[in-house]
Structure formats: C-alpha cells, structure tokens
MARBA-3410 file (N, C-alpha, C, O; in Angstrom, 1 decimal):
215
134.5,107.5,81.5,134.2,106.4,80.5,134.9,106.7,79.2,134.9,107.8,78.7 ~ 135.6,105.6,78.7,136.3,105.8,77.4,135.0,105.6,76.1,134.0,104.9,75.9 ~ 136.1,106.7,75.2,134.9,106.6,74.1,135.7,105.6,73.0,136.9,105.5,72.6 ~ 134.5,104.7,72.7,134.9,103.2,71.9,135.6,103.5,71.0,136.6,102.8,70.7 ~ 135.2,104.5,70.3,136.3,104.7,68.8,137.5,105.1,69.1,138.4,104.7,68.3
137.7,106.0,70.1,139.1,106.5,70.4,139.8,105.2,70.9,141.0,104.9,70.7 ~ 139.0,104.6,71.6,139.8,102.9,71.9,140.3,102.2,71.3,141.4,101.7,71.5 ~ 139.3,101.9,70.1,140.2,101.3,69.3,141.1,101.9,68.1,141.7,101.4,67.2 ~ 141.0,103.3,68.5,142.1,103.7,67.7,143.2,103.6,68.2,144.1,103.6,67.4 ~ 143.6,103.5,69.9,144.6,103.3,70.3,145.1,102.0,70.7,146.2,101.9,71.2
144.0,100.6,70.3,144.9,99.8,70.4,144.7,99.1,69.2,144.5,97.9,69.3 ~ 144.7,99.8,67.9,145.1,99.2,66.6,145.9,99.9,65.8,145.6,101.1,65.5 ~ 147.0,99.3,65.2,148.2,100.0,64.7,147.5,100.6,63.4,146.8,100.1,62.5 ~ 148.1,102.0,63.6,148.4,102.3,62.4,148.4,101.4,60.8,147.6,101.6,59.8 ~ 149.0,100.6,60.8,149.1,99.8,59.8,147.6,99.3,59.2,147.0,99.1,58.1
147.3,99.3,60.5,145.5,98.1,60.0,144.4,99.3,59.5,143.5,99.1,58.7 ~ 144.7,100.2,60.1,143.3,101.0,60.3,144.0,101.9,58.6,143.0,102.4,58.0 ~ 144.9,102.1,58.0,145.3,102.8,57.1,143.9,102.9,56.0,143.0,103.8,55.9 ~ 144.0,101.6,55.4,142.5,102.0,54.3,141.4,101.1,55.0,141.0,100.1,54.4 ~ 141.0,101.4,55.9,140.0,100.3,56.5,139.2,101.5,57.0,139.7,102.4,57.7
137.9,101.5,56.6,136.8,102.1,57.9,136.9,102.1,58.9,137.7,101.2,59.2 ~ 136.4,102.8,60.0,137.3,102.4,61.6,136.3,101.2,62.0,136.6,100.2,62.7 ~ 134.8,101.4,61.4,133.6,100.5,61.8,134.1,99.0,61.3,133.7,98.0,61.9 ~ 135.1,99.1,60.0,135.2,97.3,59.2,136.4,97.1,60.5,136.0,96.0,60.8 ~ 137.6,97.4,61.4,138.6,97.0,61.8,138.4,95.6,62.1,137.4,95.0,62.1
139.3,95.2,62.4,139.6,93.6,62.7,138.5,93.2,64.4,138.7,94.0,65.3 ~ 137.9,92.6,64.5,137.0,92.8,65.7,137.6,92.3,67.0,138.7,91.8,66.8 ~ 137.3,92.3,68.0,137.5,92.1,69.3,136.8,91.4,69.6,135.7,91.2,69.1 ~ 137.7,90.6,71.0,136.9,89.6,71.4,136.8,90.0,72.8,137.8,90.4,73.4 ~ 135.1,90.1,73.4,135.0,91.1,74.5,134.2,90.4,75.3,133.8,89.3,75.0
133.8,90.9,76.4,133.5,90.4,77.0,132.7,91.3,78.6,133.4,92.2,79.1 ~ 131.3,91.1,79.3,130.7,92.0,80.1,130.9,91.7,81.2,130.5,90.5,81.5 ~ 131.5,92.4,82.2,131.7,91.9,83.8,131.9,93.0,84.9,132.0,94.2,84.7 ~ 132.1,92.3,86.0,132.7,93.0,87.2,134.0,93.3,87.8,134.8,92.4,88.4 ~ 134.3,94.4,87.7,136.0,94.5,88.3,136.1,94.8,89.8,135.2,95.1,90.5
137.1,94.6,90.0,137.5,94.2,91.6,138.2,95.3,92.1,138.4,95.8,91.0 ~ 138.8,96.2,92.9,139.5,96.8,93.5,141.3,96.0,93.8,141.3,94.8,93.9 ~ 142.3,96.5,93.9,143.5,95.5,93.8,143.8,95.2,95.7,144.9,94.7,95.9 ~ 143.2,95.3,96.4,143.1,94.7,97.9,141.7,93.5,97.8,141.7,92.5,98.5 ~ 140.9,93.7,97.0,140.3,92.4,97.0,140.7,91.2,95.6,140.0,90.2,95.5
141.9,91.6,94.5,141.7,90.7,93.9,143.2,90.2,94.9,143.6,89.1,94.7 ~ 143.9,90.9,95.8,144.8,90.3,96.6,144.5,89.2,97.3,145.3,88.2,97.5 ~ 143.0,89.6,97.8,142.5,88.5,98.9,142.2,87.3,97.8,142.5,86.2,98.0 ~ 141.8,87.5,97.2,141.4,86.3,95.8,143.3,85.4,95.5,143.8,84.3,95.5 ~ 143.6,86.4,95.3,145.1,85.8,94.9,146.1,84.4,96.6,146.9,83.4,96.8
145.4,85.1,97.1,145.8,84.5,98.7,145.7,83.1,98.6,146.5,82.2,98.7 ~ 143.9,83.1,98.3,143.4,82.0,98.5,144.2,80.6,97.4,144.7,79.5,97.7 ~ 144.1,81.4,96.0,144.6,80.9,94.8,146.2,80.1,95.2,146.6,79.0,94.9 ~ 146.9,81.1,95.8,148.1,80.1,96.4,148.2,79.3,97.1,149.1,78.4,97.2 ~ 146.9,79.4,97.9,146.6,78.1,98.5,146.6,76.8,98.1,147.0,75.8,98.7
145.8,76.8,96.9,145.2,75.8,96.3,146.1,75.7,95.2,145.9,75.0,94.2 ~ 147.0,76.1,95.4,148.5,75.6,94.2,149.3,74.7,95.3,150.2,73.9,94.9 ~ 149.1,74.7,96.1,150.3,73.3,96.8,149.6,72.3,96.4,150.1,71.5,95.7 ~ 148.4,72.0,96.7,147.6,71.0,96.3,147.4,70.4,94.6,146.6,69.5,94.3 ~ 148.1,71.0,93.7,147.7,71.0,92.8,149.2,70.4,91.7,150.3,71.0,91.6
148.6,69.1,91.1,149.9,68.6,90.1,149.9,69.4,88.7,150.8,69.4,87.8 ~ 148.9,70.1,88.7,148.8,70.7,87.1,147.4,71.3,87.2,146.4,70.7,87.8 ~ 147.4,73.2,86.1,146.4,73.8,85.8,146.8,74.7,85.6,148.0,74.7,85.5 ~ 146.1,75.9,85.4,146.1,77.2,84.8,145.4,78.1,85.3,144.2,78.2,85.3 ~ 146.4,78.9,85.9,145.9,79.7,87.1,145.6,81.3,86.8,146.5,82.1,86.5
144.3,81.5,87.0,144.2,83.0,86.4,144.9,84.1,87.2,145.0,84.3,88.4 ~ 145.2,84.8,86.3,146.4,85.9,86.8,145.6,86.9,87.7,144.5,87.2,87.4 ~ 146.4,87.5,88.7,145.4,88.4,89.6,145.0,89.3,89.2,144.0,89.8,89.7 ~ 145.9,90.0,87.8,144.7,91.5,87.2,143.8,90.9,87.1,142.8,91.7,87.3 ~ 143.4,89.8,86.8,142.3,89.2,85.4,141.5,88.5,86.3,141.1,87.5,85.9
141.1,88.8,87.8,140.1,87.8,88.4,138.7,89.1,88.3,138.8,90.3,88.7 ~ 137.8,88.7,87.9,135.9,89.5,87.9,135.1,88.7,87.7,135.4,87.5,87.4 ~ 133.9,89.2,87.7,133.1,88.1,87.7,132.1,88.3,86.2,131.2,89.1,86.3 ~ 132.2,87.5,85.0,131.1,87.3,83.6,129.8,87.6,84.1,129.1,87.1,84.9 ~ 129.8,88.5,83.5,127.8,88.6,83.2,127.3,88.2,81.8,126.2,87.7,81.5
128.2,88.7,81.0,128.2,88.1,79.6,129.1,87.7,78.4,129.8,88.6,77.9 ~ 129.3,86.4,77.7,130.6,86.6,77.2,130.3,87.2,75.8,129.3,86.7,75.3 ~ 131.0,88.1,75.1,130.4,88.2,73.8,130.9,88.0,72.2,130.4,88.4,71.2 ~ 132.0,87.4,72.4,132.6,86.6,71.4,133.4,87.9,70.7,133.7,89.0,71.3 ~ 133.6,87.7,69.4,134.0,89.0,68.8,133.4,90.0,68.5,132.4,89.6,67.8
133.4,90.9,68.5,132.6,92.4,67.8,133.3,93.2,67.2,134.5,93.1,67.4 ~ 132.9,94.2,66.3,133.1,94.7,65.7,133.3,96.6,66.6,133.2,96.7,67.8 ~ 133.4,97.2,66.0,133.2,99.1,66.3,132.3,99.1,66.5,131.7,99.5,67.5 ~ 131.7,98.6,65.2,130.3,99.3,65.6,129.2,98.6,66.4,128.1,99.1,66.8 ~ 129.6,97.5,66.6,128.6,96.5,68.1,128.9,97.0,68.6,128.0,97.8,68.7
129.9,97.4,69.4,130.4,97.5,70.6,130.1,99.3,71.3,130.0,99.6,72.5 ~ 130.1,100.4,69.9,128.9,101.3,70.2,127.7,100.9,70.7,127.1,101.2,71.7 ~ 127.4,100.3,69.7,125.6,99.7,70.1,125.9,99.0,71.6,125.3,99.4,72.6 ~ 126.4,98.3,71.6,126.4,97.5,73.4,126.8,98.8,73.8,125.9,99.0,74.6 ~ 127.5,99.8,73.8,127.8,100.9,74.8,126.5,101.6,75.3,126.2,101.6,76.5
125.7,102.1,74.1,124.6,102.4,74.3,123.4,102.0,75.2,122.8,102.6,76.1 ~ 123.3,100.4,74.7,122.7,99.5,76.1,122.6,99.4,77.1,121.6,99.1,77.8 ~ 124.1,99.8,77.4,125.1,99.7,79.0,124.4,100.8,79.6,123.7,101.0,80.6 ~ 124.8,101.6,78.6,124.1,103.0,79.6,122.8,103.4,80.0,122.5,104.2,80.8 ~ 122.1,102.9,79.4,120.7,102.7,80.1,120.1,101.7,80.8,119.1,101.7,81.5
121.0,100.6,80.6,120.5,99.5,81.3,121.5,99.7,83.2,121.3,99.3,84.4 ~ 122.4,100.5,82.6,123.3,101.0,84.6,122.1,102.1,84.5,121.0,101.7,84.9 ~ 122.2,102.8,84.3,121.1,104.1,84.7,120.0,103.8,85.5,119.6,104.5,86.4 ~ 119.6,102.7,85.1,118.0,102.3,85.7,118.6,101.0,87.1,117.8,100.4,87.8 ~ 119.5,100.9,87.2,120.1,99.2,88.2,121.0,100.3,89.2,121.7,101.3,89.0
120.3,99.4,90.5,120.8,99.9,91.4,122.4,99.5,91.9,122.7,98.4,91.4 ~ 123.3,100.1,92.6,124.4,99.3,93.4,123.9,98.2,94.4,122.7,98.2,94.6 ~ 124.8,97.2,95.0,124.7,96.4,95.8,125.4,96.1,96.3,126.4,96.6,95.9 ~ 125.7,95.5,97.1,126.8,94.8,98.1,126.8,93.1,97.8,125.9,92.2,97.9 ~ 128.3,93.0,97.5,128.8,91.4,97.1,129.5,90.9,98.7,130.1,91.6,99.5
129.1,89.2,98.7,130.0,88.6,99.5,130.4,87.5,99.3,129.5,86.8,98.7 ~ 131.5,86.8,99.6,131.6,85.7,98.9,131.8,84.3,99.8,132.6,84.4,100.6 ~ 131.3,83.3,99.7,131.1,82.1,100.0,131.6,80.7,99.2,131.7,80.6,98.0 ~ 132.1,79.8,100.2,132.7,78.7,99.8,133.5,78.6,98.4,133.3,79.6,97.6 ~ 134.2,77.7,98.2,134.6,77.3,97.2,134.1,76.1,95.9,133.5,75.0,96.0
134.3,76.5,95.2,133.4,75.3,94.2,134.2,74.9,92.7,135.3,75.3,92.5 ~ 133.7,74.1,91.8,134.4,73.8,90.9,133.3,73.4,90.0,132.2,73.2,90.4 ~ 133.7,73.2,88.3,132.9,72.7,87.3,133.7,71.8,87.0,134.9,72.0,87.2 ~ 133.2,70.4,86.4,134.4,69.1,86.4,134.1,68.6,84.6,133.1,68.3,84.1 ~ 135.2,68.5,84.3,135.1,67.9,83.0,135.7,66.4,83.5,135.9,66.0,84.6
136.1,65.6,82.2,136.1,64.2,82.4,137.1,63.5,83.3,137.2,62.6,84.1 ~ 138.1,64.5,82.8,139.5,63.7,83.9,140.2,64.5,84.6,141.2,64.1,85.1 ~ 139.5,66.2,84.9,140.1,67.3,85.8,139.0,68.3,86.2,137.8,68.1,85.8 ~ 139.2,69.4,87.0,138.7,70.2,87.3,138.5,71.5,86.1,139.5,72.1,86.0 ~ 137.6,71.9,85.3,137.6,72.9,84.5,137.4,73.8,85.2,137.9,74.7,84.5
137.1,74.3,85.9,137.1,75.6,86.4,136.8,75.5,88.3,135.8,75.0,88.9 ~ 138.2,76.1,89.0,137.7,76.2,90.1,137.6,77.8,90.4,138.3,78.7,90.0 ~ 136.3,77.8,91.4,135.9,79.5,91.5,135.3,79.4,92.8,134.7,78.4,93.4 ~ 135.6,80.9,93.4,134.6,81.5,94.2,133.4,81.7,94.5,132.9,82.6,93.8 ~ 132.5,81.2,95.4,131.5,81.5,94.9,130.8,83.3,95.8,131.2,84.2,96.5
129.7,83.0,95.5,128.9,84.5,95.6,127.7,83.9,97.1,127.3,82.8,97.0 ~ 127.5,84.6,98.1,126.6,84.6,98.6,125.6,85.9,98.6,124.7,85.9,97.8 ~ 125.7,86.9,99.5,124.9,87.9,99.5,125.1,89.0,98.0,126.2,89.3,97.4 ~ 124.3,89.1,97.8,124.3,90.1,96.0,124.1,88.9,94.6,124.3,89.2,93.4 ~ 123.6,87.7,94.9,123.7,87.0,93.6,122.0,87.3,93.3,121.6,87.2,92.1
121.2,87.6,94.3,120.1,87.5,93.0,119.9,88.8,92.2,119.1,88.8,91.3 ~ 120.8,90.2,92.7,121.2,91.0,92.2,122.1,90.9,90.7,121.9,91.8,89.9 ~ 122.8,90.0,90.6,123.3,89.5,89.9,122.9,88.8,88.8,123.3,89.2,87.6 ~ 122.0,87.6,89.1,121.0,86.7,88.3,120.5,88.3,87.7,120.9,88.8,86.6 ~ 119.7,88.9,88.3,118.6,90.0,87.6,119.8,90.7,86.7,119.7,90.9,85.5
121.0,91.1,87.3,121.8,92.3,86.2,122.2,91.0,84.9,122.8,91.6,84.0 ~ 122.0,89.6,84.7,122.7,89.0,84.0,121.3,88.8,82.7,121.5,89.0,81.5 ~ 120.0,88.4,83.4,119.2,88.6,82.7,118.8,89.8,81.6,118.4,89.6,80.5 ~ 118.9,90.9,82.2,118.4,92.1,81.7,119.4,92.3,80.7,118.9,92.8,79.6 ~ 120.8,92.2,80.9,121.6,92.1,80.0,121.8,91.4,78.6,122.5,91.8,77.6
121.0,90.2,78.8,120.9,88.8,78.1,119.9,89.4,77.0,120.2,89.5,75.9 ~ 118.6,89.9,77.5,117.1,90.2,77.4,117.6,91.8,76.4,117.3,91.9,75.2 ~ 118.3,92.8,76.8,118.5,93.9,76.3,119.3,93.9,74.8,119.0,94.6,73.8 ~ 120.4,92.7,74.9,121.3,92.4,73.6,120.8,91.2,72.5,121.5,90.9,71.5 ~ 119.7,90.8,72.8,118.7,90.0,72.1,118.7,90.7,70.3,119.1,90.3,69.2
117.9,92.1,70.7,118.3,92.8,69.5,119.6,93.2,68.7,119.6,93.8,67.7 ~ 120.5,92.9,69.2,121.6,93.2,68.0,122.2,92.1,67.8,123.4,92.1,67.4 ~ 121.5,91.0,68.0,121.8,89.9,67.5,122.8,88.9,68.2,123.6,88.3,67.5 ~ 122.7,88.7,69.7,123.2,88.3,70.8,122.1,87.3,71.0,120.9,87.6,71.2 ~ 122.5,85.9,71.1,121.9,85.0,71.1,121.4,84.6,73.0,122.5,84.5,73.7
120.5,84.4,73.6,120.4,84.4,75.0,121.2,83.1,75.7,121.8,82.2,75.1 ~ 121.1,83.2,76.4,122.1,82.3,77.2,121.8,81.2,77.4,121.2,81.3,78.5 ~ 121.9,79.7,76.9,120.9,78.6,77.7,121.4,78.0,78.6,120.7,77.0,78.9 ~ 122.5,78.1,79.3,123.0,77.3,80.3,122.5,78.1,81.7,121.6,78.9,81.5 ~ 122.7,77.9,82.5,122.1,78.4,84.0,123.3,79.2,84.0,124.4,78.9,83.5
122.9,80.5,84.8,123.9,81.7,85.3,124.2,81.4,86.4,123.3,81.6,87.3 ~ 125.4,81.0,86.7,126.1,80.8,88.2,127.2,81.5,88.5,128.3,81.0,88.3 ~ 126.9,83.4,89.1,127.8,83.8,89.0,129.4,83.1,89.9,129.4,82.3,90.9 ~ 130.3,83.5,89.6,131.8,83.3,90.5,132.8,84.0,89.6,132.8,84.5,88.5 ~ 133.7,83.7,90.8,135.2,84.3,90.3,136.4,83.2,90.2,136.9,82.4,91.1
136.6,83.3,89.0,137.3,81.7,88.3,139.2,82.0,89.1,139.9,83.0,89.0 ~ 139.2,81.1,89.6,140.9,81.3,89.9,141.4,80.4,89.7,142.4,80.3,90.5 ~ 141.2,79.4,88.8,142.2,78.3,88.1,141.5,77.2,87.3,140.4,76.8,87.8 ~ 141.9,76.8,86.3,141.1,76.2,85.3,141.7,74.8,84.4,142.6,75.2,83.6 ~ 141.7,73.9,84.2,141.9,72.3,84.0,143.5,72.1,85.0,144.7,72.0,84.8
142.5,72.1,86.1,143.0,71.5,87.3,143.4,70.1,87.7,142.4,69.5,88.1 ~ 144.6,69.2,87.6,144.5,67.9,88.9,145.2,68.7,89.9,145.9,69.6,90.0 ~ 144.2,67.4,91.0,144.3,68.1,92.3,145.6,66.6,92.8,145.8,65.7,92.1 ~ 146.0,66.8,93.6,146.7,65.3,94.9,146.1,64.2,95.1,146.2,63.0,94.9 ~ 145.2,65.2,95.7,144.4,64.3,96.6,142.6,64.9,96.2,142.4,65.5,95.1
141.7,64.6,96.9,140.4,65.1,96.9,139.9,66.2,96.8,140.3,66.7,97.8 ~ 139.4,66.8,96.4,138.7,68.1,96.7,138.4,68.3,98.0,139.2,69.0,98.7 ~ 137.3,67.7,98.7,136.7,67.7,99.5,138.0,67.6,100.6,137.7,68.4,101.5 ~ 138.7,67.2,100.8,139.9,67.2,101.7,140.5,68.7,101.6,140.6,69.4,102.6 ~ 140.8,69.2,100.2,141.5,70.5,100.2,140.6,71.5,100.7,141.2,72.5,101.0
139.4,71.3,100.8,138.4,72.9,100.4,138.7,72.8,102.4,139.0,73.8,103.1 ~ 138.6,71.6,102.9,138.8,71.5,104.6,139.7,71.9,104.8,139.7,72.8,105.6 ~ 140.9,71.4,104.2,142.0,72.6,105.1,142.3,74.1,104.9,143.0,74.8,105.6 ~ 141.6,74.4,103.3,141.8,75.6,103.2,140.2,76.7,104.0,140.2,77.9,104.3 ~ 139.3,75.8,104.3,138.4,77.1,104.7,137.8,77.7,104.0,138.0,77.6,102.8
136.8,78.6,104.6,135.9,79.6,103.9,136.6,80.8,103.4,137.6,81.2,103.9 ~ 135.8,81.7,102.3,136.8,82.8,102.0,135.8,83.6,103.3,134.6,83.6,103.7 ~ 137.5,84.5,103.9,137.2,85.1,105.1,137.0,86.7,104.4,137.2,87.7,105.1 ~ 136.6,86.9,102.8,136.9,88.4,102.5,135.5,89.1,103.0,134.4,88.6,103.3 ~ 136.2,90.8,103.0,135.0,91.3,103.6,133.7,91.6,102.2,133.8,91.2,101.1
133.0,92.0,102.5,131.7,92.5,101.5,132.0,93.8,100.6,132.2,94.9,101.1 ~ 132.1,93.5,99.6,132.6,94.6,98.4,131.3,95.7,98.4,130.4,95.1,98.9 ~ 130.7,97.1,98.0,130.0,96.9,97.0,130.5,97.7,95.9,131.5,98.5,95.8 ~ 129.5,97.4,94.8,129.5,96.9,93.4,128.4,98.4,92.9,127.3,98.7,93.3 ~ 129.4,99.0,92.0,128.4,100.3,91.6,128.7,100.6,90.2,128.2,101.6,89.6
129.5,99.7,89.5,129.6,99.8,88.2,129.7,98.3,87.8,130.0,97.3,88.4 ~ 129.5,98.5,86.2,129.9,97.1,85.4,131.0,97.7,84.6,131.4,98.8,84.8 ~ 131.4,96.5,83.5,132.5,97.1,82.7,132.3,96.4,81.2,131.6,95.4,80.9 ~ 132.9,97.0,80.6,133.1,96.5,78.7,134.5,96.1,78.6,135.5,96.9,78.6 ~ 134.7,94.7,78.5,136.4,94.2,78.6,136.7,93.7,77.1,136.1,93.0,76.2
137.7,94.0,77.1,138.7,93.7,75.9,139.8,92.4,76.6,140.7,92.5,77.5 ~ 139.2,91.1,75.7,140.2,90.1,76.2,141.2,89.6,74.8,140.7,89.4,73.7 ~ 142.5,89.5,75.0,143.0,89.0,74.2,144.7,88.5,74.6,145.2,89.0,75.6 ~ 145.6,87.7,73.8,146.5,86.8,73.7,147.7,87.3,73.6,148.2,87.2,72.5 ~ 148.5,88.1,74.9,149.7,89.0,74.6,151.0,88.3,75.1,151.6,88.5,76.2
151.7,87.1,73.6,152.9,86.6,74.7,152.9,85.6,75.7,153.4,85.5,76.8 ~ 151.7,84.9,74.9,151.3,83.5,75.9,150.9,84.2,76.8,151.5,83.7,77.7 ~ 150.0,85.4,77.4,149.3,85.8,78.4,147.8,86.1,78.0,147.6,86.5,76.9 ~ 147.1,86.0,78.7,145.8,86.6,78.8,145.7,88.2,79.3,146.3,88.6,80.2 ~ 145.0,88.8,78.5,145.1,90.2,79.0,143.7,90.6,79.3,143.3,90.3,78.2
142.8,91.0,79.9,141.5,91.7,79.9,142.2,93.2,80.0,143.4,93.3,80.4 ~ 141.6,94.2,79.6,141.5,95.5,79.3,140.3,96.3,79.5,139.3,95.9,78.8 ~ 140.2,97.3,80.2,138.8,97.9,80.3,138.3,98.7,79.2,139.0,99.7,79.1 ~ 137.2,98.7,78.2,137.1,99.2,77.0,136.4,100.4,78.0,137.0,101.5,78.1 ~ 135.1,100.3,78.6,134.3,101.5,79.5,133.9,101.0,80.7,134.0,99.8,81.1
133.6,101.8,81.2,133.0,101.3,82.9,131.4,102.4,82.7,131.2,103.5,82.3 ~ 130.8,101.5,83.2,129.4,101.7,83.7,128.9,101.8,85.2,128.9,100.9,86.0 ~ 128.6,103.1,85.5,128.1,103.3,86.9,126.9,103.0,87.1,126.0,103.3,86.2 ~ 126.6,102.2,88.7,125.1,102.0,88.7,124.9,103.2,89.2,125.6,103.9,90.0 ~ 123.3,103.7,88.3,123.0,104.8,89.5,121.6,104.8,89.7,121.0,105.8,90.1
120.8,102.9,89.3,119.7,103.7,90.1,118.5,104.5,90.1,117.7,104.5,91.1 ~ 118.2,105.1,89.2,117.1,106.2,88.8,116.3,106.1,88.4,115.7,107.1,87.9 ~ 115.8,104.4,88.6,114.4,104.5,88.0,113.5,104.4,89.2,112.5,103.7,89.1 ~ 113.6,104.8,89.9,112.7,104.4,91.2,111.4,105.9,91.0,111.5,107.1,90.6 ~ 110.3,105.1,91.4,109.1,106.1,91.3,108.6,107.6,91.8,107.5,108.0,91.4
END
C-alpha cells in the first residue's frame, strides 16, 4: 500500500510544493473503485471493439482505465485523502472478498446519444450495493455528501455514443459477455486526471479485503 504523502510528493513538482504545506497542495481529483487484472480488462477491450464498427461517433474508454465506481470524490486535498485512507482500512478489514460475473450489456441515454455504454454485473452486485453503501455511510463524516441517485454498479466502455443503427440490433449480434468470474479481494484509491488530451487513472493505495469481523 502506498503512503499518501509520499504520493503526492511524487506526483507534484517540486516547483508547487516549494512554500506550500504538503496538506494546502493543489488537490486531486479522485476517485473509489475496482481494478481489473490486464487478461480481463483485455476481455473488456474485445468486446469494446466490437461495438466500434457499429458506432458513427463516441469516446471510448481506454483499456488501462476500465473498473468499476463505488464512489466518485471530486477533489481532495492531502489531508482528506489520509482521512479516506484511514476509512478504507477499516472499512476492507471488516468486508469480505467475492466473486464478480458479468452480464449483458446496457447503456444510460441522454437526449440525442448514448451517455454511457457499460457492462453489466450479475453474480457479486449485492456485494457491491453493500460495499457501495458502507462507503457512502462511512465518508458522511468528513463531509462527503451521500449519494442520491441509485448505485448501478458496471464497467463503462464508451461514452456519448451514436450508434448506425439500433441498439437492440447491435447488443444481438454482439452477444453476451462470455468472461469468466473474477474474484475481487481489494478496492482501490484512484488518482484521475488530464495528461495530453488523455485520461489517466492512477492507483493512489489498494485495499485488501480481509474479512475479520466474523464472530
């Protein structure tokens, strides 16, 4: 597990941190999720080419960068993001591992395109629902506002999408995702930001489940 201050000492220049507290630095925009192994964000990427023949225009997330949100957290500072470390680790301490599988394909639709097309979750989502809650429920106190939209977890693989033709035609010829069942024994603390017209996620720490509250 990386330690947050040594983090952001290494990805802030010199220049910034010179008369600045390390706690005032310029904040980060971060974000809480699930990382993938690089043979399953392959199988993720497979699919994703699929669904680019069919497609006149969108923005296709890059295959480091496919996981699944449990929480987004806008910007933080050093010293939040201690405080969320701290959280993390007692809130993995006590949550068990599970096993993910994934089902159909789906989309969120804004007015004149697809906003987000994703993967969805079958076996391990009410695992999920609960790790998304507790997360939500735990960061209440440092001033993390709860979530009011519905938690539907997935894995986003392209976003303000037109399609050719229909959806419902494409998801038929493309099929079910045939991937196998992951499991899932850590979360993570991600660092997202804007490198060169690219999206970058970065792992700030990883959290292992381990489980240990059982009686």
């Amino acid at each position: 597990m990386r330690n947050i201050t040594n983090f952001y000492l290494l990805t802030t220049t010199p220049e910034t941190i010179v008369k600045l507290n390390l706690k005032e630095v310029i904040p980060i925009r971060a974000f809480i999720g699930i990382d993938f192994n690089q043979a399953v964000k392959n199988e993720f990427y497979t699919f994703q080419k699929r669904f680019k023949k069919y497609a006149q225009k969108g923005r296709w997330k890059h295959i480091d960068n496919f996981h699944i949100t449990l929480k987004f957290l806008d910007e933080i500072s050093v010293l939040k993001a201690e405080q969320i470390d701290n959280v993390l680790k007692e809130l993995c301490h006590n949550t068990e591992p599970f096993n993910l599988s994934f089902r159909d394909f789906g989309f969120f639709a804004s007015r004149n395109s697809i906003k987000t097309l994703w993967i969805g979750i079958s076996e391990g989502i009410q695992q999920l629902v609960s790790l998304h809650k507790e997360i939500d429920k735990s960061l209440i106190p440092l001033g993390f506002p709860k979530e009011k939209r519905k938690f539907v977890p997935h894995i986003t693989i392209a976003q303000d999408l037109v399609f050719k033709c229909d959806f419902s035609i494409i998801k038929e010829a493309i099929g079910t995702p045939n991937i196998e069942t992951i499991h899932v024994d850590s979360l993570s603390l991600f660092k997202s930001e804007q490198v060169e017209n690219k999206r970058i996620y970065t792992k700030i720490s990883e959290y292992k489940l381990l489980g240990t509250n059982k009686p």
